[in-house]
C-alpha positions in Angstrom: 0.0 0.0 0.0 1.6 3.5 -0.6 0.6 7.0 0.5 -0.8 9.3 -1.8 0.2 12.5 -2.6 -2.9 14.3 0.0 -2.2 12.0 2.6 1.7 13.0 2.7 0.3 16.9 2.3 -1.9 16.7 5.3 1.0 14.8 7.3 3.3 17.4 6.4 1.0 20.0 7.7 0.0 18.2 10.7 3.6 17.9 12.0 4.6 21.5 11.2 1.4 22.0 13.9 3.5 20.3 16.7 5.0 22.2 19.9 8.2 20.6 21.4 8.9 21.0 24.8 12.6 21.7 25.6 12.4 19.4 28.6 11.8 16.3 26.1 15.0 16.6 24.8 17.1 16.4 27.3 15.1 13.5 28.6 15.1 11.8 24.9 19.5 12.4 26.0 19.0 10.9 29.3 16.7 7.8 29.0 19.8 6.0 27.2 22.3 6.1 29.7 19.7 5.7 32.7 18.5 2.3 30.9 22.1 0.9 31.3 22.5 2.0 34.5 19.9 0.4 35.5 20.7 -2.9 33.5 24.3 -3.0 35.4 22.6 -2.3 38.8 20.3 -5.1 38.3 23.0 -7.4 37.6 25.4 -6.0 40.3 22.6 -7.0 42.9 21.7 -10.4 41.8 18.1 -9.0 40.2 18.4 -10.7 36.8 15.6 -11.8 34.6 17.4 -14.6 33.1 16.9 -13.8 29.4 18.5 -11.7 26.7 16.6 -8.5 26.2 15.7 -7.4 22.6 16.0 -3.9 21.7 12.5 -3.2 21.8 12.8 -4.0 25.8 13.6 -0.5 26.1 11.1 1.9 26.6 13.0 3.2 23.0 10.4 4.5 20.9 12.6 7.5 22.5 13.6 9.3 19.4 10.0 9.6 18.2 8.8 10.3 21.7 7.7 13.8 20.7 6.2 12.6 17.1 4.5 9.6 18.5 3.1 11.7 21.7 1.7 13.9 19.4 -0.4 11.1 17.4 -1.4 10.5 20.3 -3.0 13.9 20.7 -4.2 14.5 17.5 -6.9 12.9 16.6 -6.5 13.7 12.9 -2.2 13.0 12.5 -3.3 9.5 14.3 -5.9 8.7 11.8 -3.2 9.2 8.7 -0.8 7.3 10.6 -2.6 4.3 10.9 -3.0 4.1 7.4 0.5 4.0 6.8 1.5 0.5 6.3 4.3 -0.4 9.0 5.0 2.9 9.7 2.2 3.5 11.3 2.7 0.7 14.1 5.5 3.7 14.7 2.9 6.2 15.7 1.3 3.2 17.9 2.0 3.2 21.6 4.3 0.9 22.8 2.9 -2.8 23.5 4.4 -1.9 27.1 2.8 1.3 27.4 -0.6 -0.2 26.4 -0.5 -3.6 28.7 0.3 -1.0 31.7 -2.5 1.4 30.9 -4.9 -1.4 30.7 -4.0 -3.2 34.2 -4.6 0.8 35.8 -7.4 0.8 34.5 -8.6 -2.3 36.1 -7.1 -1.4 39.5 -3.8 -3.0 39.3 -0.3 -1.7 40.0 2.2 -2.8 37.5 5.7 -2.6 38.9 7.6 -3.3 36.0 6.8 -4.9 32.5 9.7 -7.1 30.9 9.9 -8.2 27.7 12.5 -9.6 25.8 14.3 -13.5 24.0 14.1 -16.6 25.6 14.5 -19.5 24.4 13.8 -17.9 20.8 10.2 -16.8 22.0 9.1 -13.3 23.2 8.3 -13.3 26.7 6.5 -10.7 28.8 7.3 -11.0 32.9 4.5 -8.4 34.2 5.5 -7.5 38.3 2.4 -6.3 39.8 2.8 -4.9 43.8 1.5 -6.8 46.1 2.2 -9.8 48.2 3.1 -13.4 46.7 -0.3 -14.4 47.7 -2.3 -11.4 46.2 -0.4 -11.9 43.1 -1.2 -15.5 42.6 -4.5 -15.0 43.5 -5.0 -12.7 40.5 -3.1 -14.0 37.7 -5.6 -15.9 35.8 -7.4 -12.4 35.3 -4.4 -10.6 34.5 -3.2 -13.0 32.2 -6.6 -12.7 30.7 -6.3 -8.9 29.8 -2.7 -9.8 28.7 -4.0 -12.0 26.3 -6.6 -9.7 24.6 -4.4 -6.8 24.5 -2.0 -8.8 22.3 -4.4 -11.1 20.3 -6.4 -7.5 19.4 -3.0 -6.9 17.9 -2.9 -9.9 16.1 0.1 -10.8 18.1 0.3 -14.7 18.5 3.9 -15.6 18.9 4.6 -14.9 22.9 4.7 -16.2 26.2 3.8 -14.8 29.8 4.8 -14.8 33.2 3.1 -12.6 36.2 4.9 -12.3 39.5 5.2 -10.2 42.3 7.4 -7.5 43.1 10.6 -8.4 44.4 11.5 -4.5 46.8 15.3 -3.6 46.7 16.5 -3.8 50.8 17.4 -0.6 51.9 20.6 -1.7 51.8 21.1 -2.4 48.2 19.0 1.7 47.7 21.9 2.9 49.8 24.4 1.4 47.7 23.0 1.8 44.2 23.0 5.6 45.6 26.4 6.0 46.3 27.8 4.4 43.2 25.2 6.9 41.0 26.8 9.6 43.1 30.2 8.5 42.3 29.9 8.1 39.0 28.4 11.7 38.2 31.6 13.0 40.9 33.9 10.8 38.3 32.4 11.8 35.1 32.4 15.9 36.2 36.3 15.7 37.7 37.2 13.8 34.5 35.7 16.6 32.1 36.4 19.1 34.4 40.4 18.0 34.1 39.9 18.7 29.8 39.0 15.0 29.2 36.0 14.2 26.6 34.2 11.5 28.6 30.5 10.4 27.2 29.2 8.6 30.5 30.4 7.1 33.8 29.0 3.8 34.8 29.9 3.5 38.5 26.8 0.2 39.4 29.1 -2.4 39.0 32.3 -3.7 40.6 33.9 -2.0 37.8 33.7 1.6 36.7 33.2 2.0 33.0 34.0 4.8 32.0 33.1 5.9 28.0 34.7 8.1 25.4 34.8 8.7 22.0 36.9 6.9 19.6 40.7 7.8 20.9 44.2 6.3 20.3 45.8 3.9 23.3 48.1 6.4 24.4 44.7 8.7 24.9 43.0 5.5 26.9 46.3 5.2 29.2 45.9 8.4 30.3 42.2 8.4 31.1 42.6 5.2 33.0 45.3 6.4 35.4 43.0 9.8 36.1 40.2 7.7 36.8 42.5 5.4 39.6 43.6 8.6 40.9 40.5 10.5 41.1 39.2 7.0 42.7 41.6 7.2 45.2 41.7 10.5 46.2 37.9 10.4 47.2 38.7 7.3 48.8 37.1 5.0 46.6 39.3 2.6 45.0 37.9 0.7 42.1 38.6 -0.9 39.2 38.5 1.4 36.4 37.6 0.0 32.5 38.2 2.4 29.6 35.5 1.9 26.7 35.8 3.6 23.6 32.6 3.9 21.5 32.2 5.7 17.7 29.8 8.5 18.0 28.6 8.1 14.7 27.5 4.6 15.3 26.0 5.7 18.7 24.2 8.5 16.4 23.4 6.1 13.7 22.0 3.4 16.2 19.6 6.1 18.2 18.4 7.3 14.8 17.5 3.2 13.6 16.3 2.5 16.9 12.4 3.3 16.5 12.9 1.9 13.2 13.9 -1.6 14.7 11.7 -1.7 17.3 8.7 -1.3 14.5 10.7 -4.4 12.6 10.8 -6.6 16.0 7.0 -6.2 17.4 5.9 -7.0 13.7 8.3 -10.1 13.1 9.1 -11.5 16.4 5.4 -11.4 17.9 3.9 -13.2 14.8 4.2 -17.1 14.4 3.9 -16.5 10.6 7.4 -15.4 10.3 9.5 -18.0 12.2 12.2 -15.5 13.6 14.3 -16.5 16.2 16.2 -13.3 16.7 17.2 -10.1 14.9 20.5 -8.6 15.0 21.9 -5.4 13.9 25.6 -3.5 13.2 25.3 0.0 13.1 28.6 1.6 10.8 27.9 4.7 9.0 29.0 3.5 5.4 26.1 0.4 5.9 23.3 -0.6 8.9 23.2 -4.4 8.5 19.9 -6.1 9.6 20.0 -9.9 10.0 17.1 -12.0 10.4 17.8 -15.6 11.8 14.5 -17.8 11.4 13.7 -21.1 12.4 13.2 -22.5 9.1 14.9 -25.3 7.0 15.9 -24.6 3.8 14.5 -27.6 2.5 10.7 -27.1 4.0 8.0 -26.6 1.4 7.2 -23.4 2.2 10.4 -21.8 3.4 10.8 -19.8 0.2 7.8 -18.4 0.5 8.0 -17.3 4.0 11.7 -15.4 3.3 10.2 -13.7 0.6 7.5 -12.3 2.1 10.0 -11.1 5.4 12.4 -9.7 2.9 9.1 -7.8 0.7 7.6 -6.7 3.8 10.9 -5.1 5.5 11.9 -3.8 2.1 9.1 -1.5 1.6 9.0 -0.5 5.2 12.9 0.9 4.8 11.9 2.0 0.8 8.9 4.1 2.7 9.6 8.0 2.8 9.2 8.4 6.2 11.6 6.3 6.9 14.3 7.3 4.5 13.8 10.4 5.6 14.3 9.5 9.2 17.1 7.4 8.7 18.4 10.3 5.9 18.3 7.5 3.3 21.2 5.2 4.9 22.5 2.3 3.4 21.2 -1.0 4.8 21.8 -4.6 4.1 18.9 -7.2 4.9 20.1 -10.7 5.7 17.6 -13.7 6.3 19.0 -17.1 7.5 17.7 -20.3 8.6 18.4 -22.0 11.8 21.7 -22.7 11.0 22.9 -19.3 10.6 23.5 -19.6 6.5 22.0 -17.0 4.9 19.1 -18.0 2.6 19.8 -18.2 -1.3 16.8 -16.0 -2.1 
């Protein structure tokens, strides 16, 4: 289906309508680094979920968070969006944001909602509050509002899990506070001494500290500033150095509502077989690989890689997407379960 001329018109018009508040910005800036702070918190106190998370685990629809809020709010620009095929699932809330809304509105207190791989099947771990008992009590009815949400959707490839909040001991608060203050202290002496640092991670047992691309010489001489900033607030730690490309952090924030609109679709749809979708971000190509679990020699293999490929294809060959990705190179690669990419 494509979009006629009056449709992009109105579009156009639509958007040029919409106020951004400064504040979202800087939140779109922070809601990154606060996700992996959290993710290396989590594992530093033993609170691990036990699966791989997907990109679209991340409440990431970030760098459309003002566009999308705004379909949201505009009865007319959502309309048009839905009618754009793929790209309007863009314009969509968040599965997340939906299944939360929907257990408020029946009087529940959702905690946290995880999703994410395991075992090569989405997963959704809902943590409502409330005790172990309370929980158990209502999962059959939550499960039941899960389920609609998802098969309204015409999502059919997933699995669910509803357990109770699991409160952080006041201990482990005090701690994860002091190693958020440290790493902000680290992170201002370090720029404030002329060194370009991107973000401190301080959660773990190891400080991470992240800069741009730089030469080993450069990465020697960060390290040893760390250890002795460490030490002279009398916090010895160890200290890792971790360079990372801006433009591939740039490029990857700029795919990133793009892939999550490629994972709901594919991964929550038996139809497609997927197993997993990667990505490599490098600012001469953006690779996409699709690993299915198909055979090469099934009967209706070919079919099924064809129609990913067509589907994915136009999404990418869209406008709206060129134009938010600024019409970057991509590869598209569909294998079976083997990891050999699929003659056709």
């Amino acid at each position: 289906m494509k979009i006629d001329e009056s449709m992009k018109k109105e579009i156009k018009e639509e958007m040029e309508k919409i106020q951004v508040p400064s504040s979202m910005y800087e939140f779109a800036k922070n809601i990154k680094e606060e996700s992996e702070k959290r993710a290396d918190f989590e594992k530093a106190t033993g609170r691990k979920r036990g699966w791989r998370k997907s990109q679209f685990v991340v409440a990431a629809v970030i760098s459309l968070v003002v566009l999308t809020g705004s379909a949201f709010l505009n009865p007319t620009m959502a309309e048009m969006a839905s009618k754009i095929p793929y790209i309007g699932q863009i314009f969509h809330k968040p599965i997340h944001e939906v299944i939360t809304e929907a257990l408020v509105k029946e009087g529940y207190q959702p905690t946290s909602i995880g999703m994410g791989i395991w075992r090569q099947k989405p997963h959704f771990d809902i943590s409502l509050e409330g005790t172990e008992e309370y929980v158990k009590q209502e999962e059959d009815k939550v499960l039941t509002i899960l389920t609609e949400i998802l098969e309204k959707k015409g999502y059919d490839n997933y699995e669910l899990t509803v357990s109770d909040t699991n409160e952080v001991s006041p201990a482990l608060k005090e701690i994860g506070n002091q190693r958020e203050e440290l790493g902000e202290k680290l992170m201002s002496d370090l720029q404030g001494a002329g060194y370009s640092i991107m973000n401190v991670n301080a959660y773990g047992p190891v400080v991470n500290v992240y800069i741009p691309i730089a030469d080993e010489a450069k990465k020697v001489e960060i390290y040893k500033a760390a250890i002795e900033l460490l030490k002279a607030n009398d916090t010895p730690s160890q200290v890792q150095i971790i360079t990372r490309d801006v433009s591939e952090e740039e490029l990857k924030d700029k795919w990133m509502p793009v892939m999550r609109s490629i994972e709901e679709e594919f991964f929550l749809k038996k139809e497609y077989r997927v197993a997993d979708i990667s990505y490599s971000y490098k600012p001469e190509k953006v690779s996409i690989t699709i690993m299915t679990n198909m055979k090469l020699s099934e009967v209706d293999t070919k079919e099924t890689v064809t129609k990913i490929r067509k589907e994915i294809t136009e999404f990418l060959h869209s406008e709206e997407v060129k134009t938010m990705t600024e019409n970057q190179k991509y590869e598209l690669i569909v294998q079976d379960k083997n990891g050999k990419d699929f003659p056709f």
